[in-house]
C-alpha positions in Angstrom: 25.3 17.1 20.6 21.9 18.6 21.0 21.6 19.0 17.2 22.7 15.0 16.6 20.0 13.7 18.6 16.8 16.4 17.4 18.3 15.0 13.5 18.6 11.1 14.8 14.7 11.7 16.3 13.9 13.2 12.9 15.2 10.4 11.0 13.5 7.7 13.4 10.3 9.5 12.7 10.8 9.8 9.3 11.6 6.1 8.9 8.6 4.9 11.0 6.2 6.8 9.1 7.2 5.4 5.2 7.4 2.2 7.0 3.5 2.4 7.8 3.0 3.8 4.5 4.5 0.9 2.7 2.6 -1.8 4.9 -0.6 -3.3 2.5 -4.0 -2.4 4.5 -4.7 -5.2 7.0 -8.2 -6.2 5.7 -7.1 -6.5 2.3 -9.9 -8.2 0.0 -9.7 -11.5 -1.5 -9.8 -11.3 -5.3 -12.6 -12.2 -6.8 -12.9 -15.6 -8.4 -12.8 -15.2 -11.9 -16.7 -16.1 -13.4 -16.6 -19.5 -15.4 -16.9 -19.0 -19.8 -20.5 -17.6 -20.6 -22.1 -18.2 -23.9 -21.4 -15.7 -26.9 -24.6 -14.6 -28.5 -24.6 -12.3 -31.8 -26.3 -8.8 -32.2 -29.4 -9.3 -34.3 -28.4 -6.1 -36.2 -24.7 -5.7 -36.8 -23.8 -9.3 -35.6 -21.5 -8.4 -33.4 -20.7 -11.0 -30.4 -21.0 -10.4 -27.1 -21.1 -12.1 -23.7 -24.7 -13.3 -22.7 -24.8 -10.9 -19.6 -24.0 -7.8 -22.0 -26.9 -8.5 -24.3 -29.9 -6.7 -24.4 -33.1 -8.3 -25.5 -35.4 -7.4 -27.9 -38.3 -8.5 -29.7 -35.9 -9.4 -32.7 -33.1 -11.1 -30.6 -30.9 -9.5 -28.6 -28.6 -6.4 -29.1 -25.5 -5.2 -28.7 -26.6 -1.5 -27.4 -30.5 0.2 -27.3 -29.6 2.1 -30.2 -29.7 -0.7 -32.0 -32.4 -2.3 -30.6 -34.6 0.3 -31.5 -33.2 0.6 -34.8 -33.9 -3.0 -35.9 -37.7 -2.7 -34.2 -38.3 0.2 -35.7 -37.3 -1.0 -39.1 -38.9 -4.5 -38.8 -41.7 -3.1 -37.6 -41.8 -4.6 -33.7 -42.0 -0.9 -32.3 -45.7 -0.3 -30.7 
């Protein structure tokens, strides 16, 4: 009888602890609104498009990357 009870405790505990586990966290976040469309804008050296926040500017246009920013500069002369 002993034995039933220590295993029913056991399972109790067990249960109550996935049960906690499985709960989502209380504060969980709201998700973030998704941002609006943003204009595309092309690489002035390999054209690709890109969003306007990704693009670096240069002295040419803007860029996909700083590699190729420094690449059409130093070509077209704009590096000092």
């Amino acid at each position: 009888m002993k034995y039933l009870l220590l295993i029913l405790l056991l399972a109790l505990l067990v249960f109550l602890l996935g049960v906690k586990r499985a709960r989502p966290p209380r504060r969980a976040k709201p998700p973030a609104a998704p941002r609006g469309p943003q204009p595309m804008l092309s690489c002035a050296r390999c054209g690709l498009h890109l969003p306007r926040d990704e693009a670096l500017p240069g002295r040419g246009g803007v860029f996909c990357s700083a590699a190729h920013r420094a690449a059409y500069e130093a070509e077209h002369g704009g590096a000092p």
